[in-house]
N, C-alpha and C positions, 0 to 999 in steps of 0.2 A: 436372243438379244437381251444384253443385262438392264437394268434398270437404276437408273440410281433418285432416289427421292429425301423425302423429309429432313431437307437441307435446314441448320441452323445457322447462324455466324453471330462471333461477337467479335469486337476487339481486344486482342491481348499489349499490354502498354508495359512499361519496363516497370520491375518490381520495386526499384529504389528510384531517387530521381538522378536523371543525368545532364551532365553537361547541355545546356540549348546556345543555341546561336544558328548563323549559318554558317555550312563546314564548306571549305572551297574545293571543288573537284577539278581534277586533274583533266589537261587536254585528252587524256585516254579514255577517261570517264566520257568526256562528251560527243564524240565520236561514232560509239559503236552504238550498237541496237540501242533506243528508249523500250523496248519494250523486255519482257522478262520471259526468262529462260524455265521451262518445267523440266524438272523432273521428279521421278516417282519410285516409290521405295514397296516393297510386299511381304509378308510376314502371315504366316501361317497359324502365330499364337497370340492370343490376346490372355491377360484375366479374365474370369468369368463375371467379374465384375466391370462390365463395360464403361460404368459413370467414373471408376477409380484409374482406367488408363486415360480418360478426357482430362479429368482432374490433374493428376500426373503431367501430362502433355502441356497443360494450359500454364501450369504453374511453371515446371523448369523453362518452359519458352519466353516468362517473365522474368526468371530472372537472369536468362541467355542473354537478354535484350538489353540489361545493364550495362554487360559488355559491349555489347555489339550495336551499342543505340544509334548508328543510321538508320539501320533498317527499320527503325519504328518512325525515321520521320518520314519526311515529303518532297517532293520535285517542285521546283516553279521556274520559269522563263525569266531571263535576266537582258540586259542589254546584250549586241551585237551576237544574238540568236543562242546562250549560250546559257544555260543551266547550272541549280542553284541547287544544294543540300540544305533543308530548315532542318535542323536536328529538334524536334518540337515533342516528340515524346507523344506522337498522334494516336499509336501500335499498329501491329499486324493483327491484319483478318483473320482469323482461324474458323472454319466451313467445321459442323460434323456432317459425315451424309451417312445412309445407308443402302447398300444395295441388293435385290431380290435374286439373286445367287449366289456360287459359292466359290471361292478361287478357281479351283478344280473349272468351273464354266467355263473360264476365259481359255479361250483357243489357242495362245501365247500369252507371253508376258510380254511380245514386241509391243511398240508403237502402233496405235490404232485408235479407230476414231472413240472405243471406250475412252477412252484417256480425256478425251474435253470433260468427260462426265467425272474424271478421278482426278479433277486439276481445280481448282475457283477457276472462272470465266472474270475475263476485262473486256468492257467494251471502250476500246482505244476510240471509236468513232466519239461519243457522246460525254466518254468521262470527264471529268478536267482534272489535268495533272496534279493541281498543288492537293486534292482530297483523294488522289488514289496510292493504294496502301504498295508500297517498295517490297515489301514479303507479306504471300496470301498462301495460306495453309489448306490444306483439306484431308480430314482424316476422314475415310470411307468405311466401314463395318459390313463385310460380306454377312451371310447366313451361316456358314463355317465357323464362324468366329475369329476368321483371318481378317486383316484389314490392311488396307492401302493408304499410306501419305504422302498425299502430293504437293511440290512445292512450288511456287515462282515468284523467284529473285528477278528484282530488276538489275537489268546489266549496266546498269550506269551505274549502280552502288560497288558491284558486284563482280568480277570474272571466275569461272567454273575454281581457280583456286582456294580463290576468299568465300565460296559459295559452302564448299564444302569442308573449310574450315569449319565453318560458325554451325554446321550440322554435327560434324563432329562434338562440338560443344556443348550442343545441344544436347547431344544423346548420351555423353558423361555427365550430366548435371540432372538429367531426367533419371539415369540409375543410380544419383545419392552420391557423386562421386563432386569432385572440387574442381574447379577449371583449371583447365592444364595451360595452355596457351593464351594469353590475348590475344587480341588482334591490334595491329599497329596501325594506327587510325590515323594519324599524320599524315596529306596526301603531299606537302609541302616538298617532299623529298622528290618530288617529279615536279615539281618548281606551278606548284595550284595555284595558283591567283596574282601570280609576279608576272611581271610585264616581259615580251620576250626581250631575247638578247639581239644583237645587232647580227644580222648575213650577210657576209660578204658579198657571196655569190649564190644565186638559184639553182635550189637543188629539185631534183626529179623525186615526184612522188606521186608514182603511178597507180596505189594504193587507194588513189581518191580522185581518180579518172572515171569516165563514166567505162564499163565494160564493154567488150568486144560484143558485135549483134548478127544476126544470120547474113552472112552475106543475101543480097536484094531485098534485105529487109529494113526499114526505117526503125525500128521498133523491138521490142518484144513482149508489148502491153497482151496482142493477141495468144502470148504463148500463156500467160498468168492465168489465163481463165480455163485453160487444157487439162483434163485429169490425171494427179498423180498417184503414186503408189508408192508404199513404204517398204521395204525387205529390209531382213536382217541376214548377211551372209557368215557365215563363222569360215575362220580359216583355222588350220589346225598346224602347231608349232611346225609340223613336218613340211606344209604348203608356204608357211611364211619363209623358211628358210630355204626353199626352193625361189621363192620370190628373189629374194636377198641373192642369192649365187644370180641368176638372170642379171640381174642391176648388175653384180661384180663382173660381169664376164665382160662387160664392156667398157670398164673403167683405162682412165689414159695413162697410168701407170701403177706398179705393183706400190709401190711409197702413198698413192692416194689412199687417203682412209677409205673402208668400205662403206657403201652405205646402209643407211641404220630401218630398220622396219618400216618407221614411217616413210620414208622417202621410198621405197620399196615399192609399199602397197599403197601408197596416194598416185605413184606414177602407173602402178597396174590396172589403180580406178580409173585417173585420167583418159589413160589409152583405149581403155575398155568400153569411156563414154563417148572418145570418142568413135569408136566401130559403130557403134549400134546406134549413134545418131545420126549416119549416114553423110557425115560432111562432104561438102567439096573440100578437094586436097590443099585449097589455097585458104580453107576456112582459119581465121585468124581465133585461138580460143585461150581463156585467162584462167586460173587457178588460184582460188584465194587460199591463203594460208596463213595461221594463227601459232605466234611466236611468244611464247612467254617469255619476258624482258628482266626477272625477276636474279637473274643471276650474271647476266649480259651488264648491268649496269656497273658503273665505275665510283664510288662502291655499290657492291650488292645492295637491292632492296634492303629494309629489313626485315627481319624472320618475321611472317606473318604479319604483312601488308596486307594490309585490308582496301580492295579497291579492285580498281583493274590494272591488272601487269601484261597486260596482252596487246601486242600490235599487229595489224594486218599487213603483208608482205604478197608479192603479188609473182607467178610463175606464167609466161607468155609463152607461146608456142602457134605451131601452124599443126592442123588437125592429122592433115597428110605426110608429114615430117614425125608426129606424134604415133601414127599407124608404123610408119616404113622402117621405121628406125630400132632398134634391140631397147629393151623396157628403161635401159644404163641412159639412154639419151632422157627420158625424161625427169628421172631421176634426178640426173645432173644438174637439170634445170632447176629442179623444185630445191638443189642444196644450194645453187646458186645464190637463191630470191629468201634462204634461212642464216646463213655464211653472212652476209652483209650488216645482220641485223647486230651490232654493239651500240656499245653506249654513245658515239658519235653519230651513229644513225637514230635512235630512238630521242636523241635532243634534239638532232634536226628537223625529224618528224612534231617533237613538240612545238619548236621554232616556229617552223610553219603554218601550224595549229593556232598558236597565238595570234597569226600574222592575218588569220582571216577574218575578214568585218563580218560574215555572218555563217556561225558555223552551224546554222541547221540546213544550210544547201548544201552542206557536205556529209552532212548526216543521211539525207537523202539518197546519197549516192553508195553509202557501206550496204554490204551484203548483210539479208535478215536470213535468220534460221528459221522463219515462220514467214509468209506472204500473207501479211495482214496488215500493206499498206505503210507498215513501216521499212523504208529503202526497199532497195530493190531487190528483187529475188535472184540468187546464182543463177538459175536459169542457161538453158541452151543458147548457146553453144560454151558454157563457163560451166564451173563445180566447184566447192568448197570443201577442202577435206581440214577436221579440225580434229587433233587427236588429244584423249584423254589417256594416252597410254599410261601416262606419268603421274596421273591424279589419284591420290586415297579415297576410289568410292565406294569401296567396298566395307563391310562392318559396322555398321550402323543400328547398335543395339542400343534401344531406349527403354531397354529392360524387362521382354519380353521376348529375348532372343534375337540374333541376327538375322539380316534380310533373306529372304529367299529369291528375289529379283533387282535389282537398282538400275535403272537404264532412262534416255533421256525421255521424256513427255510426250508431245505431240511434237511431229516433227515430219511437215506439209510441204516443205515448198523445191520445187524441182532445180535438183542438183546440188543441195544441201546433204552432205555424209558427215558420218562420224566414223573415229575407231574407235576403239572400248579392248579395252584385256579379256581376255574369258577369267571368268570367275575362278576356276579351281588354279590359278597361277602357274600353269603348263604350259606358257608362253604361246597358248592360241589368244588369237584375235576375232571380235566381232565387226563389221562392219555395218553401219547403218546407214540405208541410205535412202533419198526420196530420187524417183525418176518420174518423168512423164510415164503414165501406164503402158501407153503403143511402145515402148520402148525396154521394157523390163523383163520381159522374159529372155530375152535375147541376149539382155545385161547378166542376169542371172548364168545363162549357159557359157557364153562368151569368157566372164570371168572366171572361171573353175575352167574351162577347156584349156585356156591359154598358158596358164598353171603349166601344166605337162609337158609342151611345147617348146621343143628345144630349139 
């Protein structure tokens, strides 16, 4: 069991002064999780001067913050349930800790409950928004002289795109180098604090219904409290493209495009969870799915948009339809519920967004990547598959060499996955995923069996 103690923290604040007021967040913005997304980076070499990497770290995170000065302000609650950017210049937390073993200890670099201990802690129960820090740091110092830094961005500032810009930023400004990109801090171009436009007609947005639940069951409060389990499955380019042929073999003519990885291996998780969750065949089950909007839009975002470009898109199916059918049926589905999403759908979604008198009951109802009370957890009989395939997360040298690990933080709540690249870019895949425990081993063998299985 590792240890992690002699926690410090200060605040780091922007080095120069910037722009204050309140910045107006986008319907996208207020939406999805309030709460903030970890993840964590590993590195096998420090200086042997431990105070001059803090040093180092503390300072370019000053003057990253120039740039990037959301993240140093604060949240607060506005009329008709809806959330406010103070750009105040508050700063980010930054944690040192240390801990009493050596990389080499940890059993993985997967997700695990070490990771609460290589992340800052929120306590969402007690804090109050407008004094809790939007990015909290923690840099860890093994006995090896490796060290771990963990981050959590809040996602209302934030989506995995703009998260890892502004790292990136970070860590050419930390090795002396000049910042390459801004960020495009404008959320106006997603129409932030304008009143909506006139609708014609009601449009379906199932994205923000409440989810499919056990058949004879009222509920799924009972399942929240059921113990989960994390894995990491690696697929290997040779197994993805075995995926990909399955999906193709049962496409509805040769002129349809084929489908793409994701859709591939979201439909082989789907399926897989639902085998081993044991459904009735009539069980009604939902798929959430995370669409970056960023290039979809009429014109394109601009280049490094800073915010969230991500909308939630929903895949419906029947469990027993989902088993019987060749991997291509699910598939299909899940390109259906991606195919829709342009810029006339992502205004409509905004539309609608405006149109609610209070958008934190509908906050309530988005899927959280953590079950800590914020919305509801994917949970059985649903799943979330949200892919990073596409994201630069990899290389993250702050001047002590690139990472040896980067993968997401803690990552608790049942039926919440990810996909991830393998690191050496040989077109394998990682998947992460959380399941109820009773349920994972089964998931484990199920998914690699079916693999082969012509």
């Amino acid at each position: 069991m590792i240890r992690v103690s002699n926690k410090t923290s200060c605040m780091i604040k922007p080095a120069e002064p910037t722009w204050s007021g309140q910045l107006a967040l986008s319907e996208l913005d207020q939406t999805g999780q309030t709460a903030h997304v970890p993840t964590m980076y590993f590195y096998t070499k420090s200086p042997e001067d431990w105070l001059t990497l803090l040093q180092t770290l503390k300072t370019s995170l000053s003057s990253t913050l120039v740039h990037f000065y959301p993240l140093a302000g604060r949240l607060s609650t506005a009329a008709r349930g809806r959330l406010e950017l103070d750009c105040n210049a508050a700063g980010v937390l930054f944690v040192e800790a240390y801990a009493d073993k050596r990389l080499t200890d940890l059993e993985t670099f997967f997700p695990s409950p070490i990771y609460h201990q290589l992340t800052p802690s929120i306590d969402y129960v007690n804090a109050k928004l407008e004094e809790t820090p939007l990015l909290l740091v923690q840099v860890t110092r093994f006995v090896c002289g490796g060290f771990s830094l963990g981050l959590s961005i809040s996602h209302v500032v934030a989506d995995g795109q703009s998260a890892l810009h502004f790292v990136s930023e970070w860590a050419r400004i930390s090795r002396g180098e000049l910042l390459e990109s801004p960020p495009y801090l404008d959320r106006k171009v997603l129409r932030a604090g304008d009143p909506p436009r006139a609708i014609s007609s009601r449009v379906e947005h199932p994205e923000f219904d409440p989810p499919p639940i056990l058949i004879d069951r009222s509920g799924n409060e009972s399942d929240r409290e059921k113990e989960t389990e994390v894995t990491m499955l690696k697929l290997t380019a040779t197994q993805v493209e075995k995926l990909r042929n399955k999906a193709n073999k049962s496409r509805k003519s040769d002129t349809t495009r084929g489908f793409t990885r994701y859709e591939a291996i979201t439909a082989h998780i789907w399926r897989t969870a639902c085998k081993v969750r044991n459904h009735k065949p009539e069980q009604p089950t939902a798929l959430a799915i995370t669409v970056d909007i960023r290039s979809k839009m009429r014109p394109p975002l601009p280049r490094k948009y800073f915010g969230n470009g991500i909308i939630n898109v929903i895949a419906t199916g029947r469990s027993g339809e989902m088993v019987s059918n060749p991997l291509g049926y699910g598939s299909s589905k899940i390109r259906e519920a991606i195919d829709k999403v342009d810029d006339d759908h992502v205004n409509s979604v905004i539309d609608f967004l405006k149109g609610q008198e209070d958008l934190s009951k509908l906050r309530d109802l988005q899927p959280s990547s953590d079950d800590d009370g914020d919305g509801h957890c994917y949970g059985n009989p649903n799943l979330g598959v949200i892919s990073w395939l596409t994201l630069p997360l990899y290389g993250a040298d702050f001047g002590w060499g690139k990472e040896v690990h980067m993968g997401p933080g803690t990552h608790d709540s049942d039926g919440a996955s990810l996909i991830l690249p393998g690191k050496d870019g040989d077109r394998s895949v990682v998947v992460a995923l959380c399941l109820q425990a009773k349920y994972m081993n089964d998931f484990r063998k199920v998914f690699y069996q079916d693999i082969d299985i012509e």
